[in-house]
C-alpha positions in Angstrom: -86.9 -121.3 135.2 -83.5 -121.2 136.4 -82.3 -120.3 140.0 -80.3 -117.4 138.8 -83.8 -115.7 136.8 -85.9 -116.6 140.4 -83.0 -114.9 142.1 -83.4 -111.7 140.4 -87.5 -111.8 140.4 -87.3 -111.9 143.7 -84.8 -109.4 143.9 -86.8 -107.3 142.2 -89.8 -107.9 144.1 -87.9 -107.3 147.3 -86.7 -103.8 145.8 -90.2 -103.1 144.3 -91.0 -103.3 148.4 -88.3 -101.3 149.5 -87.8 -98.3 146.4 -91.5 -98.1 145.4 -94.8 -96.7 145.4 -97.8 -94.6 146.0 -100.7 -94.9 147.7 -101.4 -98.1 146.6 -103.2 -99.9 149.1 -102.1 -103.7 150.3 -105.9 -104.7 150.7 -109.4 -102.9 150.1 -110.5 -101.3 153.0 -113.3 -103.9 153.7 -110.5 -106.6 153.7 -107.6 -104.6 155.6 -108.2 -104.0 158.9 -105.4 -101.5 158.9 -107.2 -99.6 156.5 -105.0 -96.7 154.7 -101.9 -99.0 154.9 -99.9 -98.1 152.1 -96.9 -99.8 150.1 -94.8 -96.9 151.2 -95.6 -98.2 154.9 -94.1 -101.2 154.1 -90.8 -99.2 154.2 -89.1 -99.7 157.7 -86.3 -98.3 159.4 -85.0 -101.5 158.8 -85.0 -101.9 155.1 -83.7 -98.0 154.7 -80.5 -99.0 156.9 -80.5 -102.3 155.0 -80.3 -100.4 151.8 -78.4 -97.7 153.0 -75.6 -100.2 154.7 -75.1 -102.8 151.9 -76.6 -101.0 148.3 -76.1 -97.4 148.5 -72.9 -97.5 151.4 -74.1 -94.3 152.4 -76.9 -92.8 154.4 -79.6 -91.5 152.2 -82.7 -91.2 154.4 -81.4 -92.2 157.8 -79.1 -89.1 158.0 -82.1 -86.8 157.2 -84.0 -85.2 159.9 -87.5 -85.7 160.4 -88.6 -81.6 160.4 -86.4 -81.9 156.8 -88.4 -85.0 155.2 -91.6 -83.4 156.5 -91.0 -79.8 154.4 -89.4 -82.0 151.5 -92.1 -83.9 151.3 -94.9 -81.1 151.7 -93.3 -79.0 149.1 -93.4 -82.4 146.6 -97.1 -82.8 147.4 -96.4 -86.4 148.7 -96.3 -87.9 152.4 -93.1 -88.3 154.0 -92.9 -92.3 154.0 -93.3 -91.9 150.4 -90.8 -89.3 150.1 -88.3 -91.9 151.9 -89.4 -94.5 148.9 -88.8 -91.8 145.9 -85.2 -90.7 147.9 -84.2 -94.7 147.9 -85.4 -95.2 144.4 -83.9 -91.8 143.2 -80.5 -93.1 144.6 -81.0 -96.7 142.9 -81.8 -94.6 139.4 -78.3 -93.1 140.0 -76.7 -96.3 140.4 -77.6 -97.0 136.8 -76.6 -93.8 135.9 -80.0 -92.1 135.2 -80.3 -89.1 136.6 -84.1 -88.9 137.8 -85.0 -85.7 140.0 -87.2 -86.4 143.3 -90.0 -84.1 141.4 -90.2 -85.8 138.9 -90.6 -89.4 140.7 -92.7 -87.7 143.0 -95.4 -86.5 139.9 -95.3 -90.4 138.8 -98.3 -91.8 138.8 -98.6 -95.1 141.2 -98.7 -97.3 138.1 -95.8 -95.1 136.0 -93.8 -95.6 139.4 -94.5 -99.1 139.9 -93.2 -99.6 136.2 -89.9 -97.6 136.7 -89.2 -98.9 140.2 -89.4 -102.4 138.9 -87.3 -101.7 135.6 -84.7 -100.2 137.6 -85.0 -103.0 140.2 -84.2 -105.8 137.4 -81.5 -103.9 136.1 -79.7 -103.6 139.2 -79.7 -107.3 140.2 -78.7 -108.0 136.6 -75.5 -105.8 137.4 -74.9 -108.3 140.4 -73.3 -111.3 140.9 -75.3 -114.5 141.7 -73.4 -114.6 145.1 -73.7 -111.2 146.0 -77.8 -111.1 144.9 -78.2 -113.7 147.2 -76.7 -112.1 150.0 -78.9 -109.4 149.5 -81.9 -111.5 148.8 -81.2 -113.2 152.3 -80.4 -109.9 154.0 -83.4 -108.0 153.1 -86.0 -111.0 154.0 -84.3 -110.5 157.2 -85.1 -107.3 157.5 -88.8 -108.0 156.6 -88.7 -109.9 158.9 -87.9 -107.7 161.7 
């Protein structure tokens, strides 16, 4: 497999982390002991400003205030952290010019969402230059990190 096809798995995995999912959980409860962690908890302040600073160039969750996300996200039937994901991947959909609403991502089932978030993902690093998919790569493991 060639550098510029790991590139873009990995890509994709990394955006998989940051646009996705339900209430998938990272480990069973009797393996986790942070049981109830979701993907969606994976989601830090971190990686939205990442995103929002070098993909979208514009605030997307970060500017919204937390009584906001809260109602949005009640009146969608989802928790707020995964309301932040479906907001992120919503933009990324827009980006390839699909217009998605945030009701309809929201009624997605885990495994639906999974599928989208990671078509999308691809798609998106495809769009990108090997220099520039790099960057990001290297920019959001640094924000993992942190």
């Amino acid at each position: 497999m060639n550098r510029a096809k790991i590139s873009v798995i990995i890509l994709s995995l990394i955006l998989l982390t940051v646009c996705t999912l339900g209430t998938v959980r990272l480990l069973s409860s009797a393996e986790s002991p942070a049981y109830g962690t979701s993907v969606y908890d994976l989601l830090t302040p971190e990686l939205i400003s990442m995103y929002e600073r070098e993909i979208s160039l514009c605030p997307i969750v970060g500017n919204k205030p937390e009584a906001f996300l809260e109602r949005t996200a009640q009146n969608l039937g989802i928790s707020t952290a995964k309301l932040k994901a479906v907001m992120l991947l919503q933009d990324l959909a827009a980006r390839l010019d699909e217009n998605v609403s945030l009701s309809h991502l929201a009624a997605m089932s885990d495994l639906e969402l999974i599928v989208y978030a990671k078509e999308r993902a691809t798609t998106y690093a495809n769009t990108l230059a090997p220099e520039r998919r790099e960057q990001l790569k290297s920019m959001l493991f640094a924000a993992l990190k942190s």
